[in-house]
N, C-alpha and C positions, 0 to 999 in steps of 0.2 A: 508500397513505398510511402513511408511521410516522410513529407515536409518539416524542416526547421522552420523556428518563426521567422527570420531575417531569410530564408529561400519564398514564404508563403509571400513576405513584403515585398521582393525583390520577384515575384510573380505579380504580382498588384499593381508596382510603381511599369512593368514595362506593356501590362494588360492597359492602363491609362495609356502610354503610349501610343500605344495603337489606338485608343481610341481618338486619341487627340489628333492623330492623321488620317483619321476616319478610313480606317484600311480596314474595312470589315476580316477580311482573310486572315488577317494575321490577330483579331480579335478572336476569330472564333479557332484559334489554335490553340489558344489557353482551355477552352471548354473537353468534357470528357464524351465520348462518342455516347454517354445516356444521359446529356445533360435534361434537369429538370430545370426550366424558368416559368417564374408566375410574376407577370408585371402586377402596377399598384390597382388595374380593374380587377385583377381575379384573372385576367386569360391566361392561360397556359401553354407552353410545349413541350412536348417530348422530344429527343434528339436530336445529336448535334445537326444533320442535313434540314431536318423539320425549322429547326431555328435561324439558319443558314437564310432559308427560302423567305422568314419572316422579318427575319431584319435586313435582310437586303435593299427592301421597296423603304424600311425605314431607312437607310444609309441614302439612298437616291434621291426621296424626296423630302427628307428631313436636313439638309445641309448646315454647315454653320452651326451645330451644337457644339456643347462643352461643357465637361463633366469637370469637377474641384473637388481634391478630398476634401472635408471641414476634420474627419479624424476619423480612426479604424482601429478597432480592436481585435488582437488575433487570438483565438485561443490555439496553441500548438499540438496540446495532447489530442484534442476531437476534430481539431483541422478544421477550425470553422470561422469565419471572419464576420464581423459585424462594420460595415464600409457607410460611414454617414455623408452625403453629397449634395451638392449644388450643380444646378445645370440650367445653362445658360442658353437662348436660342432664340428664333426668331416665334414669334407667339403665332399660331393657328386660333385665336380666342376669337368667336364673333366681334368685330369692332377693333379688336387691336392686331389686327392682321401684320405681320412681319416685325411691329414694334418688339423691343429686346424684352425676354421674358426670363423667369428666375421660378424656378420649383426647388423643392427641396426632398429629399429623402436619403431613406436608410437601405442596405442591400446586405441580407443575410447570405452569404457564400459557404456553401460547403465543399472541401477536397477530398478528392478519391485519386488514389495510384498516381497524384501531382497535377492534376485538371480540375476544373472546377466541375462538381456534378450535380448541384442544386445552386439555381441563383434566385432567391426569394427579393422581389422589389417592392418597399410599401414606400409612398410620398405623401405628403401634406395634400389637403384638398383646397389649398389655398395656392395661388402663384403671387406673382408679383411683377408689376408694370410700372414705368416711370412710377418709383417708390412709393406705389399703393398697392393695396391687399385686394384680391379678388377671388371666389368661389369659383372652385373646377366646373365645368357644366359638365355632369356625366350623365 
């Protein structure tokens, strides 16, 4: 089964949804039971319960995010999206503990049978705090 382009964006705009009411569940309803994600370290997971179990503790004790398209491109014929994002939250940085933080990145999405089955995440290594630049500490 593909996806039309306005079905792949009209999966996009209500996957934000969900996340904006940080309803893990219904996030991870969009995902296909072999999904592959690799955040911007390189870690990885395999399937959807694997990812389930992983994002969970990030839903619990990450609160207060929020995710902004800046723009998305879809290709229709290979089912692939390229989703450019800002995100918004409370900073975990040595020193600027809870002050509002600002990363940026890009989310390569691939569809299968109408789920998402590869979600690639790469970010800047820079953040942003009261409107200065700062180096990820990884």
């Amino acid at each position: 089964m593909k996806l039309s382009r306005n079905e792949i964006k009209t999966r996009l705009r209500e996957w934000n949804l969900a996340w904006e009411k940080y309803d893990l569940e219904k996030v991870m309803d969009f995902f296909h039971e072999d999904i592959f994600f690799e955040n911007w370290t390189g870690a990885y997971v395999k399937g959807k319960k694997n990812l389930r179990k992983v994002w969970a503790s990030w839903f619990e004790n990450h609160g207060n995010f929020r995710f902004f398209e800046e723009e998305t491109f879809v290709d229709e014929h290979v089912q692939k999206v390229l989703y450019r994002w800002v995100l918004e939250w409370p900073s975990m940085e040595s020193g600027f503990e809870d002050k509002p933080e600002i990363r940026k990145g890009v989310d390569v999405v691939h569809f299968k049978e109408g789920k998402i089955i590869t979600k690639l995440s790469y970010s800047k290594t820079t953040l942003e705090i009261d409107n200065k630049r700062y180096s990820l500490h990884l």
